[in-house]
C-alpha positions as CSV (number, residue, x, y, z in Angstrom):
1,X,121.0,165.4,-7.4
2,X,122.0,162.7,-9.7
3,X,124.4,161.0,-7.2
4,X,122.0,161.1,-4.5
5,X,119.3,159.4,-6.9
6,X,122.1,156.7,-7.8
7,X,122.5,156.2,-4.4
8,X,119.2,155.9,-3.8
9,X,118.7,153.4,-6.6
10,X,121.4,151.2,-5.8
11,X,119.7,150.7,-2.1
12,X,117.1,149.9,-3.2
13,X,118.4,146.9,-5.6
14,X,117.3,143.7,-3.8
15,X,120.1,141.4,-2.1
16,X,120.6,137.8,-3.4
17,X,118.1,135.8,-1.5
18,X,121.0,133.6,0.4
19,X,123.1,136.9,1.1
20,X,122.9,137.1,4.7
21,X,120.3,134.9,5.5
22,X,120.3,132.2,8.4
23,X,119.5,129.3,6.0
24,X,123.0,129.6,4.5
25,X,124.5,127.1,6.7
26,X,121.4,124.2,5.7
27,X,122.1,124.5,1.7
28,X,123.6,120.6,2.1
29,X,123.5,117.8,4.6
30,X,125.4,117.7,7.9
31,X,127.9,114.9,9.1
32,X,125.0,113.7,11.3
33,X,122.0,113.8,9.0
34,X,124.8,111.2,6.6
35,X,125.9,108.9,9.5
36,X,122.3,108.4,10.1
37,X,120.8,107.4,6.6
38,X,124.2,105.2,6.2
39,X,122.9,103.6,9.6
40,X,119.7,103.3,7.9
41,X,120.8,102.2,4.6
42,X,123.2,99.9,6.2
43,X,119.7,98.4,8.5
44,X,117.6,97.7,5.6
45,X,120.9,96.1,3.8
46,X,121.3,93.5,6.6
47,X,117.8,92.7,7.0
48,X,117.2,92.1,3.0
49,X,120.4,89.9,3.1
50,X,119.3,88.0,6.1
51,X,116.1,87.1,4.6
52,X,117.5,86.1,1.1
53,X,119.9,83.3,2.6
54,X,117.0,81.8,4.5
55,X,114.8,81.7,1.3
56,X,118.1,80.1,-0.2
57,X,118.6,77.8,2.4
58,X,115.4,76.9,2.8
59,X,115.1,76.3,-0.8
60,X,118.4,73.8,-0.9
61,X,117.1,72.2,2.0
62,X,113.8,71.3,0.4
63,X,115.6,70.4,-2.7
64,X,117.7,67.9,-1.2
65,X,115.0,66.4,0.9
66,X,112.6,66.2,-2.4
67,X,116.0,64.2,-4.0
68,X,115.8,61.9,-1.2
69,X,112.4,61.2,-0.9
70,X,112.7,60.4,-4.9
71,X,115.6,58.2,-4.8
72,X,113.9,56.1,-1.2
73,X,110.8,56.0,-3.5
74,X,112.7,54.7,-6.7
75,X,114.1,52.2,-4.9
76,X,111.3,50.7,-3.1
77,X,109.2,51.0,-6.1
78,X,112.4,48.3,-7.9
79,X,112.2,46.1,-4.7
80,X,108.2,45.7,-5.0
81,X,108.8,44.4,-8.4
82,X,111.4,41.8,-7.7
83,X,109.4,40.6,-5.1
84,X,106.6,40.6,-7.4
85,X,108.0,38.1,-9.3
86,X,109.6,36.0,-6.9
87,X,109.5,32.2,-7.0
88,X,110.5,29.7,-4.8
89,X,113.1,27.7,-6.7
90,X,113.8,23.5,-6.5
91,X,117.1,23.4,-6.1
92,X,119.4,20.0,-6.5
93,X,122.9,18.8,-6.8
94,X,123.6,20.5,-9.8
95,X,121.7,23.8,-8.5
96,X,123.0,24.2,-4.8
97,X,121.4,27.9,-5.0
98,X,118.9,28.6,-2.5
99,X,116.6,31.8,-1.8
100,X,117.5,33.8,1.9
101,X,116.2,36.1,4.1
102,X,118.1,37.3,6.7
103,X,117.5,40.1,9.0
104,X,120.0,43.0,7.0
105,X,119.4,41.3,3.7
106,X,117.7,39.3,0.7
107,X,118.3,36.7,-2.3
108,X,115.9,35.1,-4.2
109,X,114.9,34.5,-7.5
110,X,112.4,36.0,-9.9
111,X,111.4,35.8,-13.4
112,X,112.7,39.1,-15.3
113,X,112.2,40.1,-19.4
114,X,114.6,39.2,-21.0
115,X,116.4,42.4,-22.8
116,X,117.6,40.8,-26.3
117,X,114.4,39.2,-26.9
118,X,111.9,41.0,-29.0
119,X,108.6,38.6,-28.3
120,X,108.8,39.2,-24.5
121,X,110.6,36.2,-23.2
122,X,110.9,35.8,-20.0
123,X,114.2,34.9,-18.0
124,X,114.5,33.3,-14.2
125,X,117.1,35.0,-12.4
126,X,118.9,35.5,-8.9
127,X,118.5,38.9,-7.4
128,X,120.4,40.1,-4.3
129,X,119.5,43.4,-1.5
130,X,122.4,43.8,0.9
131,X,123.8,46.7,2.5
132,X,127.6,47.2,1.4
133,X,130.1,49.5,1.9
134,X,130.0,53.2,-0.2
135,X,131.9,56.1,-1.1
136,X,130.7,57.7,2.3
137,X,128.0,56.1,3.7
138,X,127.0,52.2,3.4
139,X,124.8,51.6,0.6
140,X,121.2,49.4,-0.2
141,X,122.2,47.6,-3.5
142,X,121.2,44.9,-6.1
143,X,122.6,42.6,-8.0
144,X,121.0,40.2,-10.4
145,X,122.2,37.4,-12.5
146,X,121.6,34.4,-14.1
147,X,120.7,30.9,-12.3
148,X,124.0,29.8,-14.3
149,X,126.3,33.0,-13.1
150,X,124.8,32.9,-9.7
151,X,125.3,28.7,-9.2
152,X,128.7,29.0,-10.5
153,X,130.2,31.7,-7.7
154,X,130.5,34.5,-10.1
155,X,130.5,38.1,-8.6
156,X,127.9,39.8,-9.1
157,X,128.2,43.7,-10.5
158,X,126.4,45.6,-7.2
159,X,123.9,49.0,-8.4
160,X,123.9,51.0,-5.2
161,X,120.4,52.3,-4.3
162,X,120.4,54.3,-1.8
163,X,122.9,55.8,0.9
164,X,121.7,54.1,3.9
165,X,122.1,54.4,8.2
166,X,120.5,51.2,9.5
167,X,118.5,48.4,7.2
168,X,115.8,46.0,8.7
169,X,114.1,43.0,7.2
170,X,111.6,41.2,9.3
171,X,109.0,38.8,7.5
172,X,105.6,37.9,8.5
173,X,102.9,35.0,8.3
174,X,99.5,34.3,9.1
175,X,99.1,31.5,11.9
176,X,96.4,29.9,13.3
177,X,98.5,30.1,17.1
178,X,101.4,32.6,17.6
179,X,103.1,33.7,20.5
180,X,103.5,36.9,19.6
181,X,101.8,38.6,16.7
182,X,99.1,41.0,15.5
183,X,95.7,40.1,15.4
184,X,95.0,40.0,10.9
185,X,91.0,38.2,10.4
186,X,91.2,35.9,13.0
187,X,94.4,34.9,12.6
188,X,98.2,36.0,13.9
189,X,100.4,37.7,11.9
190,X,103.2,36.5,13.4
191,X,106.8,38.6,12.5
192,X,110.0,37.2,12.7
193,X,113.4,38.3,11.9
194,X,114.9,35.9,9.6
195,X,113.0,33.2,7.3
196,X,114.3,29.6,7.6
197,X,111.8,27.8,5.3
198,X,113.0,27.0,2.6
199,X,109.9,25.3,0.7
200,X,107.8,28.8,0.9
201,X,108.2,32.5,0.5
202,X,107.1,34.7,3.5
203,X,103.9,36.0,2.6
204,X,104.7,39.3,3.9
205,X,108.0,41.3,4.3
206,X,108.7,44.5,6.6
207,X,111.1,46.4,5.6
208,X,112.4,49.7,8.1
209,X,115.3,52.0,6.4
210,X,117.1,54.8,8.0
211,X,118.5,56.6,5.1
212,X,122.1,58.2,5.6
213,X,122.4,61.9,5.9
214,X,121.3,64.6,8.6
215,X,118.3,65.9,6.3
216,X,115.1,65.8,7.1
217,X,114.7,62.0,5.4
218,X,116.7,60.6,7.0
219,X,114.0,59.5,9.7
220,X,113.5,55.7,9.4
221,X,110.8,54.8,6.4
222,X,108.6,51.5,7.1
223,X,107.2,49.4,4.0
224,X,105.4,46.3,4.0
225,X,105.3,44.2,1.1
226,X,103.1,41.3,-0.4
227,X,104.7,38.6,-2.1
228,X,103.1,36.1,-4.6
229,X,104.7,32.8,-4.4
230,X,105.6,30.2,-6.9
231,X,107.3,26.9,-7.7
232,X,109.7,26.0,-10.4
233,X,111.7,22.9,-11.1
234,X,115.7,23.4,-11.8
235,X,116.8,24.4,-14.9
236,X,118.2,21.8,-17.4
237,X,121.7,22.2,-18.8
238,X,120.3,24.2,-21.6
239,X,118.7,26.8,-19.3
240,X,120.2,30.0,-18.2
């Protein structure tokens, strides 16, 4: 009696919930279900790379293009002040140095402050824009000396400005008749490419840069500038 009521207690003992059950085989993922999340993983992976370099590059680009635009501006901003101050100069024996204007460049002189003086004294000197050769690229620079340095054939220490593809003067003046010109308050505004008078400044100067590089500005920037004109006499032996 007792070993049938063992019996009969032991039968009635429940099984372990995964003994024998079909879910056995699902307790972990199959080869499958892991191929496809990697495919999945491996998807979102690309796509979050893919859009983090062109944020980057996008990024550099604007950078380098906000550089440019800085340095074009910088440079431009120097020129209008030379210009600003530019005199037509008397010149004689003594001072063969005259002002030109020429189609890919521009001397002339201007009165500048002059650094070792504390009571803001001013200086005349002789500034030059030409395009010269650079590192990689040609380059806008200016020089600017003394009367003195500049009569006597010293050479001039060149800042570069700006890494350049293609420089362009052209220099305008209001007419009464021009062949060819813009119509400016009933006159002509007549441009030409080089300046050959030697008692007057042009009135107006064009100038059309290309900067060097294949960013986004380097497309050709046009600035017109209004010049001011003066007279002085040549310096005495005294002056600078």
């Amino acid at each position: 009696m007792a070993h049938l009521m063992a019996r009969r207690r032991l039968s009635e003992t429940p099984a372990h919930p995964l003994a024998g059950s079909p879910r056995d085989s699902r307790c972990g993922l199959t080869f499958v279900e892991l191929l496809m999340a990697s495919v999945i993983f491996s998807m979102l992976l690309v796509g979050l790379t893919v859009h983090l370099r062109g944020g980057l590059t996008a990024w550099r680009r604007a950078t380098t293009i906000t550089e440019d635009l800085q340095t074009i501006r910088l440079s431009l901003e120097r020129m209008e002040r030379d210009l600003a101050s530019a005199f037509v100069f008397q010149a004689d024996d003594q001072w063969p140095l005259s002002a030109d204007f020429a189609s890919d460049a521009m001397a002339f002189y201007v009165v500048r402050a002059d650094p070792s003086s504390a009571e803001d004294e001013r200086l005349a000197g002789f500034v030059r824009y030409q395009v010269e050769p650079g590192e990689g690229a040609p380059a806008l620079t200016r020089s600017l000396q003394t009367i003195r340095e500049a009569a006597a054939g010293r050479p001039a220490v060149a800042e570069p400005l700006l890494d350049v593809a293609q420089v362009q003067f052209r220099y305008g003046e209001l007419a009464e008749e021009a062949e060819e010109g813009e119509s400016a308050g009933g006159y002509q505004l007549a441009w030409q490419p080089t300046w050959d008078a030697p008692g007057h400044l042009p009135k107006l100067i064009e100038l059309t840069v290309t900067p060097a590089g294949g960013s986004g500005s380097a497309r050709p920037i046009r600035q017109v500038f209004v010049i001011p004109s003066g007279r002085l006499s040549a310096p005495s032996d005294e002056g600078s």
